[in-house]
C-alpha positions in Angstrom: 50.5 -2.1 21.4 49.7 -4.7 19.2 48.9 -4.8 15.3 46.9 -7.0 13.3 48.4 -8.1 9.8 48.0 -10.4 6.9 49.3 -13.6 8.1 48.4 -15.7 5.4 46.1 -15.9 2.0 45.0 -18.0 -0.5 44.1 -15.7 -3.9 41.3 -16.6 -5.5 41.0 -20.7 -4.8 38.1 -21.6 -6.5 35.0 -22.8 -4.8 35.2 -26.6 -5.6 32.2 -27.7 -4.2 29.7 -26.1 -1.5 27.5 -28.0 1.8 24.7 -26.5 2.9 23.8 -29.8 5.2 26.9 -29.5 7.6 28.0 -27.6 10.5 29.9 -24.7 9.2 33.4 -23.6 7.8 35.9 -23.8 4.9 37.1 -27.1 3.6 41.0 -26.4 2.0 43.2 -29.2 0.7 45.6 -29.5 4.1 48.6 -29.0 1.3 47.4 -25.8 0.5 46.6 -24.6 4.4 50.1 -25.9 5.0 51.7 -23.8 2.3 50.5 -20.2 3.4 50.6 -21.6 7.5 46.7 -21.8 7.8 45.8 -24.6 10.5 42.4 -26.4 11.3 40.1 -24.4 13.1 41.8 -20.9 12.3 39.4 -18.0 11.8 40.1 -17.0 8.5 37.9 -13.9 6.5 36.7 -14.8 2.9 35.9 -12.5 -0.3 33.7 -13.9 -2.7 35.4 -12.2 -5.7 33.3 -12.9 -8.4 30.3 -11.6 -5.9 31.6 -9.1 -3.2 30.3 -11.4 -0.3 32.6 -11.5 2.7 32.1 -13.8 5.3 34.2 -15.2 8.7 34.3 -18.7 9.1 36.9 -21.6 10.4 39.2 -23.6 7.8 39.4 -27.2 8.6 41.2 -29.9 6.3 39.6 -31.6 3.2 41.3 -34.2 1.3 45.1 -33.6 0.9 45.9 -33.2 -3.0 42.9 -31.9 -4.4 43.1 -28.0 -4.1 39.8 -28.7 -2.5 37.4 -25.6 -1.5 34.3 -26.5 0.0 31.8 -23.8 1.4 29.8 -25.5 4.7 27.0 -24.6 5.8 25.7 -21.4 6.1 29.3 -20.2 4.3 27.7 -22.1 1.4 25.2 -19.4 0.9 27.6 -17.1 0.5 29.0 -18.1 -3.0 28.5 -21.0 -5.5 31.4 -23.4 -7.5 33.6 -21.8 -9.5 33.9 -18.8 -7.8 36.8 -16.9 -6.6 37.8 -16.7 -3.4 40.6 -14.9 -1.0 41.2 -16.8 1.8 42.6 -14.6 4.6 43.8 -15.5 8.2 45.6 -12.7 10.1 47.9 -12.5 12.8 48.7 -9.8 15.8 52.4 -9.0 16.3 54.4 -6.2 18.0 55.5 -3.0 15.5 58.7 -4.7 16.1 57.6 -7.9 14.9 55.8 -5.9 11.8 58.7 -4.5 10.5 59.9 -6.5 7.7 57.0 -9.1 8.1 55.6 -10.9 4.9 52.5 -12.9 4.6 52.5 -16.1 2.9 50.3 -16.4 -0.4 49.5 -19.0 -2.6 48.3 -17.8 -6.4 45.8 -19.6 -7.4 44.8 -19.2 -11.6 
């Protein structure tokens, strides 16, 4: 058997920017994927918390730095800049591998 946990999250990055004109997915500062061990192209589940709104979508790297959060595509109908989100990528394991296991988060105020 295998579970699914919390790998990794980013609690409540704001929305720093939002692209309805592109292909799809979650642009993250690479600094801050790389903290929490998010990669590019990861499925990754986002709450909207300001609106409720959860969506699925893909992270891939914006510019490194700039605690960047840009909605794409149809992700930017989802929410608008300045609000809230958790960023959440998950991760199956053994109950072995479960026991003692602890996500990575990043706080964001």
């Amino acid at each position: 058997m295998e579970l699914t946990l919390l790998k990794s999250k980013l609690h409540r990055i704001r929305v720093t920017e939002a692209c309805l004109d592109y292909e799809g997915s979650l642009s993250l500062d690479p600094d801050d994927m790389e903290a929490v061990g998010i990669v590019p192209y990861e499925k990754i589940l986002c709450a909207d918390v300001e609106n409720g709104n959860r969506f699925e979508t893909y992270a891939i790297e914006g510019r490194r730095g700039t605690h960047v959060c840009c909605l794409n595509g149809a992700a930017a109908h989802q929410g608008k800049v300045g609000d809230r989100l958790i960023v959440m990528a998950f991760g199956r394991m053994t109950p072995e591998e479960a026991r003692g296991f602890s996500p990575k988060v990043l706080h964001f105020r």
